[in-house]
FIKOL-494070 format. One record per atom (N, C-alpha, C): residue in one letter; residue number from 1; y, z, x. Coordinates in nm, 2 decimals, padded with zeros to 4 digits. Layout:
// FIKOL-494070
<A NUM <Y Z X>>,
...
//
This chain:
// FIKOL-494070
<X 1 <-03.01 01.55 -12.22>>,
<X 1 <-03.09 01.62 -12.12>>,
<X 1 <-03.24 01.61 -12.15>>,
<X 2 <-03.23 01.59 -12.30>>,
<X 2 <-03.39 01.59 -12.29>>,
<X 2 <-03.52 01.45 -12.31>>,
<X 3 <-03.42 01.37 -12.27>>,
<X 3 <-03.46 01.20 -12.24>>,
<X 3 <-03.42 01.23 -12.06>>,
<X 4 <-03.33 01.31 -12.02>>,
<X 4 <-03.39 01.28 -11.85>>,
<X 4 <-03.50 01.37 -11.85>>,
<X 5 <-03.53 01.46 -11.89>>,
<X 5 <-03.63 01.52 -11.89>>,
<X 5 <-03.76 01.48 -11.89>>,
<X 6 <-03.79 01.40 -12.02>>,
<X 6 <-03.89 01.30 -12.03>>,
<X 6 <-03.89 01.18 -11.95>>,
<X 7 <-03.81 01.09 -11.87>>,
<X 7 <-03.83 01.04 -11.78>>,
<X 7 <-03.84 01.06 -11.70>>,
<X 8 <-03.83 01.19 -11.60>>,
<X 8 <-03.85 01.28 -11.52>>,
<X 8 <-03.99 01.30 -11.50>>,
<X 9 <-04.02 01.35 -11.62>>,
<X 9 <-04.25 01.40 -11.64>>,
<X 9 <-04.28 01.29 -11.65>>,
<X 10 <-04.23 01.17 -11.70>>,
<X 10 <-04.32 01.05 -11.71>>,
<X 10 <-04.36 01.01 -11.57>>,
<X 11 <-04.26 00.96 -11.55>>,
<X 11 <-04.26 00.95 -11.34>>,
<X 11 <-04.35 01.06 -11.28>>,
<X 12 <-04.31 01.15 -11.29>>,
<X 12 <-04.36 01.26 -11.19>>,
<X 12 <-04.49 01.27 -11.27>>,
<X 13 <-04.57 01.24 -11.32>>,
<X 13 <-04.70 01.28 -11.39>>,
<X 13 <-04.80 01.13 -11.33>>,
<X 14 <-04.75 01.03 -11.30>>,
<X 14 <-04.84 00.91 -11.20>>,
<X 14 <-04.88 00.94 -11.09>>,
<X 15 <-04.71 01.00 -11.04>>,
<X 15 <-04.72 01.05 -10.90>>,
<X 15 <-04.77 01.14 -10.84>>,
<X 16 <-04.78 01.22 -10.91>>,
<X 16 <-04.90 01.35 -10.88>>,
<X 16 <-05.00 01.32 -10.89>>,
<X 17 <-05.07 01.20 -10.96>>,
<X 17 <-05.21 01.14 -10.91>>,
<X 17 <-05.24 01.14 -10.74>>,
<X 18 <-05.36 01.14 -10.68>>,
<X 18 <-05.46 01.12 -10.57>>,
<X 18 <-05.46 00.95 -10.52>>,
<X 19 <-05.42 00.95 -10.65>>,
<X 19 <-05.44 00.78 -10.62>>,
<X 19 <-05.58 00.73 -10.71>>,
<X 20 <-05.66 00.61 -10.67>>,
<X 20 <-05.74 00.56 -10.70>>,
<X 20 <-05.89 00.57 -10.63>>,
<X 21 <-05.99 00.64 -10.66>>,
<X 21 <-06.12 00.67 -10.53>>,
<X 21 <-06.23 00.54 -10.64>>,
<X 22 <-06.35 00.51 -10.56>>,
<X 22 <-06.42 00.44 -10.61>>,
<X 22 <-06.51 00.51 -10.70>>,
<X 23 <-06.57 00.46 -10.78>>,
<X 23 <-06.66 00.54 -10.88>>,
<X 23 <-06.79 00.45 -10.92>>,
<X 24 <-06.90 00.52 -10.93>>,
<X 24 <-07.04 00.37 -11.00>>,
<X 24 <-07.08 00.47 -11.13>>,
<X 25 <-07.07 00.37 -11.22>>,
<X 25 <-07.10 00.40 -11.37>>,
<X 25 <-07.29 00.44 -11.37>>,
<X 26 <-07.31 00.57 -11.41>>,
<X 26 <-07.45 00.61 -11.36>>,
<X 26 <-07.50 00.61 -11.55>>,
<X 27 <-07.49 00.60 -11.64>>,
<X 27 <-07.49 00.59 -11.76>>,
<X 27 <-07.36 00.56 -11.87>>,
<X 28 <-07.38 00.47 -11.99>>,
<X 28 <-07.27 00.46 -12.10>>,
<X 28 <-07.36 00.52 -12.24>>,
<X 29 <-07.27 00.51 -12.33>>,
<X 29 <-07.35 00.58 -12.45>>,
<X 29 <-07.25 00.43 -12.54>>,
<X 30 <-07.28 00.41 -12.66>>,
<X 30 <-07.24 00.32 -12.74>>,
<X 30 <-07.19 00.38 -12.88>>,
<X 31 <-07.09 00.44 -12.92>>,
<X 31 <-07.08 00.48 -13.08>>,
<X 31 <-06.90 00.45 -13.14>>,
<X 32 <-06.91 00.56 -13.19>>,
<X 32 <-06.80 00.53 -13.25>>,
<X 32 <-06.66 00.53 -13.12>>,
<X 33 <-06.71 00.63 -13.06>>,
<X 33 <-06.63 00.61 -12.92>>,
<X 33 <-06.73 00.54 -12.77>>,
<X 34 <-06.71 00.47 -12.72>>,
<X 34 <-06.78 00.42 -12.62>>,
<X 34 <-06.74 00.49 -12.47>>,
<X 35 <-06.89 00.60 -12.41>>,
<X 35 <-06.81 00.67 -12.30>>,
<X 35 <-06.93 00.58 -12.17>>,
<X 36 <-06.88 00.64 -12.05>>,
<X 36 <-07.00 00.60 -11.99>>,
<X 36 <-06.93 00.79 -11.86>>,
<X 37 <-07.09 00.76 -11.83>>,
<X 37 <-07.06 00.92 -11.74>>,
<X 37 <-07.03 00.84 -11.57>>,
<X 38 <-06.99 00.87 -11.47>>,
<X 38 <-06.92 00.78 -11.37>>,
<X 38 <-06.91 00.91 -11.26>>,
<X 39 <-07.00 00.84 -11.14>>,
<X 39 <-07.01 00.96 -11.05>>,
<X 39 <-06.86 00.90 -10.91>>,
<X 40 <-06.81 00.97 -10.92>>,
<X 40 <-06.71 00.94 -10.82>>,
<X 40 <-06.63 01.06 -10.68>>,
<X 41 <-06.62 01.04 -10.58>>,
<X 41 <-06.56 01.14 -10.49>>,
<X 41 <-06.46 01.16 -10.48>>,
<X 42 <-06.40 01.29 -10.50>>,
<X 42 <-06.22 01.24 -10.53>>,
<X 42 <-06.18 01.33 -10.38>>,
<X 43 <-06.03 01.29 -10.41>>,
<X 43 <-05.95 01.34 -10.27>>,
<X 43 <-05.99 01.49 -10.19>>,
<X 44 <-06.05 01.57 -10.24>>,
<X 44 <-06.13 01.68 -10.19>>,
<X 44 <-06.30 01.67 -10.13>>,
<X 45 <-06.32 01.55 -10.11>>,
<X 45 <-06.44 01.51 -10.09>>,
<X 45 <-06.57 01.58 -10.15>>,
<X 46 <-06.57 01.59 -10.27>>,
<X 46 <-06.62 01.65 -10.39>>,
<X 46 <-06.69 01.53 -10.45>>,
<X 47 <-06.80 01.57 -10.48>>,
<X 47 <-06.91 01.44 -10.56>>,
<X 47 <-06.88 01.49 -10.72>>,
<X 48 <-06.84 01.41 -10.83>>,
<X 48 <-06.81 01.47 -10.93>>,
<X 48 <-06.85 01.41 -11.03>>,
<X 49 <-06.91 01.42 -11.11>>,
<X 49 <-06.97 01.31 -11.25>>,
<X 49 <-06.89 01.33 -11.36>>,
<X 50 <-06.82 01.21 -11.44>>,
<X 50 <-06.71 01.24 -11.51>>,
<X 50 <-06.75 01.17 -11.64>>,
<X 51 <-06.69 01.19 -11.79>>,
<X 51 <-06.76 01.09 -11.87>>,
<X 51 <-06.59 01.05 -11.96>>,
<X 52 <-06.59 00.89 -11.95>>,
<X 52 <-06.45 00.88 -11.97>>,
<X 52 <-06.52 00.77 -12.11>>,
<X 53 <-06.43 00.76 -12.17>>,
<X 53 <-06.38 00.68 -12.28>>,
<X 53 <-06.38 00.52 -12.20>>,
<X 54 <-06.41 00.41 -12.22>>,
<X 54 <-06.38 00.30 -12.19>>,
<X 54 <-06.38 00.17 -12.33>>,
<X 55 <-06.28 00.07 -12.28>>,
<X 55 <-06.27 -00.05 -12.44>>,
<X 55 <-06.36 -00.19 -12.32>>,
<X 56 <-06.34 -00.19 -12.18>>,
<X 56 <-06.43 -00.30 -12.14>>,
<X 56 <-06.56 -00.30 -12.16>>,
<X 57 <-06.60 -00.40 -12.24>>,
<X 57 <-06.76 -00.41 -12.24>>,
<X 57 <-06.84 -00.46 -12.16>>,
<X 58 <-06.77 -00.52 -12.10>>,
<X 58 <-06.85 -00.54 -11.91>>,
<X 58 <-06.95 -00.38 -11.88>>,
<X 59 <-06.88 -00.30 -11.85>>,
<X 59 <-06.96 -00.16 -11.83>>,
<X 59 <-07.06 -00.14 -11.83>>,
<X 60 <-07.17 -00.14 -11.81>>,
<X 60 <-07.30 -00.14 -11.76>>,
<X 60 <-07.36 -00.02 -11.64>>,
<X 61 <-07.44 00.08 -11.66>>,
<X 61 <-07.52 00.15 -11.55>>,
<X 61 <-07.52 00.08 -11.43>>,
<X 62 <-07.45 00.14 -11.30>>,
<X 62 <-07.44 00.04 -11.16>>,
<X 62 <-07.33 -00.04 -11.15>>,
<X 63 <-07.25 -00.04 -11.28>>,
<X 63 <-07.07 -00.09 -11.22>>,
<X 63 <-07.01 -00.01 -11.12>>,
<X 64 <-06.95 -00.08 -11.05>>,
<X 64 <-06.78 -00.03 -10.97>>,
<X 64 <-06.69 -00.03 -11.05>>,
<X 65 <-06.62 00.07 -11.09>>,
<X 65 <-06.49 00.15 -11.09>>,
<X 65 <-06.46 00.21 -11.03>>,
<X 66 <-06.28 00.22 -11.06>>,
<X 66 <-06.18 00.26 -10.98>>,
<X 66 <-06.12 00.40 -11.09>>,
<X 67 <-06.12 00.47 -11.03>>,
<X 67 <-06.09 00.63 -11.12>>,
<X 67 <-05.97 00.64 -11.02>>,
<X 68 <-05.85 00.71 -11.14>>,
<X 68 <-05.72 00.76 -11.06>>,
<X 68 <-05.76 00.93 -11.12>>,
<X 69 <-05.69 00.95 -11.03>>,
<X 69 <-05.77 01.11 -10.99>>,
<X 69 <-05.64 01.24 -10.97>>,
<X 70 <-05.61 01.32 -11.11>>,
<X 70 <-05.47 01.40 -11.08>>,
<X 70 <-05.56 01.56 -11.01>>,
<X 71 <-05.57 01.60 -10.93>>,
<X 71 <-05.63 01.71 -10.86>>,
<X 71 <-05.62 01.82 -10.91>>,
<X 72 <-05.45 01.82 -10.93>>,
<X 72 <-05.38 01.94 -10.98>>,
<X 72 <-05.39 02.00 -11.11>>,
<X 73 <-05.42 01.88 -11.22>>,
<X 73 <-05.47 01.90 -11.34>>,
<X 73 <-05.59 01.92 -11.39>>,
<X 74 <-05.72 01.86 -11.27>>,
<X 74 <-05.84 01.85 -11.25>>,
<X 74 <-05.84 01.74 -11.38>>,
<X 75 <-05.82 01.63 -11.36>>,
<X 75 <-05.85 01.52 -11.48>>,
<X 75 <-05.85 01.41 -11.44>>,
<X 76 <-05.91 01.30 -11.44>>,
<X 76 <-05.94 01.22 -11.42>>,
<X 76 <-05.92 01.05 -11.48>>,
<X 77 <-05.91 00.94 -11.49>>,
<X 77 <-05.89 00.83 -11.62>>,
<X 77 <-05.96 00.73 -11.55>>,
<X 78 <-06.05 00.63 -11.61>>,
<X 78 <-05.99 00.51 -11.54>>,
<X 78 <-05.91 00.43 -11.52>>,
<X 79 <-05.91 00.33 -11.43>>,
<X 79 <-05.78 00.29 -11.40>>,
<X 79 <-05.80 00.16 -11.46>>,
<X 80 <-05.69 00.10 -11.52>>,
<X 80 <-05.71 -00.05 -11.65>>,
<X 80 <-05.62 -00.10 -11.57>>,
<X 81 <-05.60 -00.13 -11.43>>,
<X 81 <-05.49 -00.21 -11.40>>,
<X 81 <-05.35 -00.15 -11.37>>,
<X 82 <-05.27 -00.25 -11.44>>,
<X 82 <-05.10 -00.23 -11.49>>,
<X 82 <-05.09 -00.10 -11.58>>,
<X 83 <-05.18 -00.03 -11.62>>,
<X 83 <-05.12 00.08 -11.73>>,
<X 83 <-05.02 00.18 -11.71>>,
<X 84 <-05.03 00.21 -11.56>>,
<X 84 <-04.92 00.27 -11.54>>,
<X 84 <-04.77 00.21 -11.53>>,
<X 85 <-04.78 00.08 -11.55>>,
<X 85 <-04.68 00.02 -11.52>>,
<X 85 <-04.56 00.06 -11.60>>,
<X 86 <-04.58 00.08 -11.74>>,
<X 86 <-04.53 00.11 -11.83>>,
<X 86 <-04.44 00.28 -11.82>>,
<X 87 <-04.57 00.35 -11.79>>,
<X 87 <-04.48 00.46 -11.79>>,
<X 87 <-04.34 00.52 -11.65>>,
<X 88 <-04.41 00.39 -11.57>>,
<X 88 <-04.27 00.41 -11.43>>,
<X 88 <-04.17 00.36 -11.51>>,
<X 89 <-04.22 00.23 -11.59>>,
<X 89 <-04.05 00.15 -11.63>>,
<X 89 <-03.99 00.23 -11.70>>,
<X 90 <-04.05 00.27 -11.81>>,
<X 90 <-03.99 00.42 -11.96>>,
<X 90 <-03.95 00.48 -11.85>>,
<X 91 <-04.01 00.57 -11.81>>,
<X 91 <-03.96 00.66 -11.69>>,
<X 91 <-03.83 00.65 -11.64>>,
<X 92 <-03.86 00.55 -11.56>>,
<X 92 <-03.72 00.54 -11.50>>,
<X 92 <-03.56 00.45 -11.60>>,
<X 93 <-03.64 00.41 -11.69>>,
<X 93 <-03.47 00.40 -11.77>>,
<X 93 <-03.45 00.53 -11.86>>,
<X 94 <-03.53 00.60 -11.92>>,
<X 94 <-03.54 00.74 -11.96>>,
<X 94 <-03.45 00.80 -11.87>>,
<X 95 <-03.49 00.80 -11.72>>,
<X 95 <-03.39 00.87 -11.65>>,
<X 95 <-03.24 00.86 -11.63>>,
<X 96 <-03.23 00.67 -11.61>>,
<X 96 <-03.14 00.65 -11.62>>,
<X 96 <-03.01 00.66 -11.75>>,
<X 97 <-03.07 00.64 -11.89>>,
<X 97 <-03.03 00.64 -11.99>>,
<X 97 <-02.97 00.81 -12.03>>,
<X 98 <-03.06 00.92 -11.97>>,
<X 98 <-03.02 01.08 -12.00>>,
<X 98 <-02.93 01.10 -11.90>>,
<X 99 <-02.91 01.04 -11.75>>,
<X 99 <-02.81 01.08 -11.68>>,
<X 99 <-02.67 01.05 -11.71>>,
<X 100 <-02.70 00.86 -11.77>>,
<X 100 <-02.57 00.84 -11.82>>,
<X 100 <-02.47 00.90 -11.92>>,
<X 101 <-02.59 00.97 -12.05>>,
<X 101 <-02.53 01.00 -12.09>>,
<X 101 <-02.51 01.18 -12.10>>,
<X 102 <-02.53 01.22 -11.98>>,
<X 102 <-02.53 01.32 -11.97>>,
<X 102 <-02.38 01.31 -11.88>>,
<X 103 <-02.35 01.22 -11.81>>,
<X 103 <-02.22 01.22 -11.79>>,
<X 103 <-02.14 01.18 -11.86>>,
<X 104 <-02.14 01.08 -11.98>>,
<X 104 <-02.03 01.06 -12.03>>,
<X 104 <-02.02 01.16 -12.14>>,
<X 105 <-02.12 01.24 -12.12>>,
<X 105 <-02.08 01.36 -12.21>>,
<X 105 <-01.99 01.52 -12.11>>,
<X 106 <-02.02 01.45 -12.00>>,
<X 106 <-01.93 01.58 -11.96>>,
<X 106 <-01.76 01.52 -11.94>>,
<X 107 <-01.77 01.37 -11.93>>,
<X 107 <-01.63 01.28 -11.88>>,
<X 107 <-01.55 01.37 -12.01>>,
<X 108 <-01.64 01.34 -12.14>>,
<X 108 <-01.54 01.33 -12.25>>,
<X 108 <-01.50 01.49 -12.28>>,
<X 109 <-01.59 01.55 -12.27>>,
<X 109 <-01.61 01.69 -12.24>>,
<X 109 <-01.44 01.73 -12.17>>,
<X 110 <-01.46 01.74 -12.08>>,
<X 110 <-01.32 01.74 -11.99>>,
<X 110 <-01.18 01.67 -12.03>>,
<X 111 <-01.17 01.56 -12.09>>,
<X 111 <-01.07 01.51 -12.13>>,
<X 111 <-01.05 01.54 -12.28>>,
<X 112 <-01.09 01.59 -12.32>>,
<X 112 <-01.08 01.71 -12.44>>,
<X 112 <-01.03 01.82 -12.47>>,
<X 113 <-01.07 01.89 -12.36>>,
<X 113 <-00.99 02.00 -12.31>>,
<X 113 <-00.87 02.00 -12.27>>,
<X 114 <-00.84 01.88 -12.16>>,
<X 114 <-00.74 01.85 -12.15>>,
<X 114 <-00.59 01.83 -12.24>>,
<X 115 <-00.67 01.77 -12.33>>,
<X 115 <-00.54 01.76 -12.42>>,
<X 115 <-00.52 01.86 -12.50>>,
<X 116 <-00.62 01.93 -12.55>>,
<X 116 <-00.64 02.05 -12.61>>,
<X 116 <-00.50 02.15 -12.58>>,
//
């Protein structure tokens, strides 16, 4: 139960994203972590300035980025592509892998009894 579970929130935690809004990088800072602050409009038509962690060094004051935007959490990431790719695929075998064996634990479950 507790691998459907976790495939369950994996999935359902992408999906509850807004999606993707556009964002322009209005400052970066350089250190041990590299952030840049990123003014973007999310699904509430809200102007919001956000300061995210980024590994591209492209990044520059007056980039385009693409921010995925969870509302409900009020959090924000940007978006690297495929990254979410990973957590549908886990997700969904997680799901599949806790259902299966959440049934062949009740199959055996039952034929237990049975002979019992």
């Amino acid at each position: 139960m507790a691998v459907l579970w976790t495939g369950a929130s994996m999935l359902a935690d992408v999906n509850r994203s807004a999606g993707l809004v556009p964002g322009r990088v209005v400052a970066t800072e350089a250190g041990e972590h590299r952030t840049a602050d990123v003014e973007y409009t999310g699904p509430d038509g809200l102007t919001t300035t956000g300061t995210f962690e980024y590994n591209d060094k492209r990044i520059a004051p007056g980039y385009r980025v693409e921010i995925r935007v969870w509302p409900d959490g009020r959090r924000a990431e940007f978006d690297e592509g495929d990254k979410h790719t990973g957590p549908i695929v886990y997700g969904g075998l997680l799901i599949l892998l806790g259902a299966g064996a959440t049934a062949a634990l009740f199959v055996w479950h039952h034929r237990v009894r049975r002979r019992g």
